[in-house]
C-alpha angles and dihedrals in degrees: 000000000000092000085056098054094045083052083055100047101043092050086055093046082057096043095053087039096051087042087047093049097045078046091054096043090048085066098038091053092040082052096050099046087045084054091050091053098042085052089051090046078059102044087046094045084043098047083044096056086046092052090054089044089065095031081061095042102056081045087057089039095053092041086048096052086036085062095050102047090057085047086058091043092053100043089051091049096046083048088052090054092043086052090043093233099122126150123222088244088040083063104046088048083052096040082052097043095045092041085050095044090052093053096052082049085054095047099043090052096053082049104063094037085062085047094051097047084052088047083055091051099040103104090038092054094038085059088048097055093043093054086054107055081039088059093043092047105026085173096042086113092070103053105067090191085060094049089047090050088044089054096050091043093058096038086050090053101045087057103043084045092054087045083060104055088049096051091046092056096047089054094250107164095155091052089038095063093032086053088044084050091049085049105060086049103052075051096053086047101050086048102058092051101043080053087068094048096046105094091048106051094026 
């Protein structure tokens, strides 16, 4: 009798400890196979960020020859006028190159003055913006997850903010509605989470 019950005993032990096992394999197996895809979500990330590099790179490249073929242009036109050997059509493609490149000159110098009068109020409007969210949310101290979405809130708009200037100067219309677009959203966003921080930093 005892023998039988230790019989018993000792084939129900196996058979938890086999379904155990085959438990226990099951989510070794299912944690394996979640490891191999997560590996091939990287190497895919990681082939796709590769491919944008080059693509990049060939864009840079053609810009970059494109450069250097209207240097030359321009340096063997100038020669020709030095020389005295112009063309009527060699003059009005002077005349163009030399009218364009003054008004990039123009407009990058515009440029950098307004960017240099923002550089001069930076800390100013920084403050600013700081006494205002500080206004809004008196007990955001406190709450270390609302500073950190205030942070990338600012950090998303700036640029955003800066994307849109340049845009703007480079008669973007098309990136212009497609940033303001991006905007809003990034607004929206902000928004909803700061909504479920609200009761806890007003």
């Amino acid at each position: 009798m005892v023998f039988r019950k230790a019989l018993v005993t000792l084939a129900a032990a196996l058979l938890v400890s086999s379904v155990a096992g085959s438990a226990a394999a099951d989510k070794g197996d299912k944690a394996k196979a979640a490891k191999e895809r997560r590996e091939e979500r990287r190497e895919d990330r990681k082939e796709r960020r590769e491919e944008r590099r080059e693509e990049l790179k060939e864009k840079r490249d053609e810009l970059k020859g494109k450069y250097a073929e209207k240097k030359a242009r321009h340096k063997e036109l100038k020669d020709k006028e030095a020389a005295g050997s112009l063309t009527e059509e060699e003059k009005a493609e002077l005349a163009t190159m030399e009218e364009r490149h003054a008004k990039l000159k123009e407009k990058h110098a515009e440029l950098k003055e307004k960017w240099e009068k923002r550089k001069e109020t930076r800390k100013a409007r920084r403050e600013e913006a700081k006494q205002k969210v500080l206004e809004k949310y008196p007990n955001i101290k406190g709450h270390p997850a609302a500073v950190a979405e205030m942070r990338k809130h600012a950090r998303r708009m700036a640029y955003l903010n800066h994307s849109r200037v340049i845009a703007e100067n480079q008669e973007r219309d098309d990136l212009v509605e497609r940033i303001d677009k991006l905007i809003e959203t990034e607004k929206s966003r902000h928004q909803a989470v700061m909504a479920k921080h609200e009761d806890k930093i007003k």
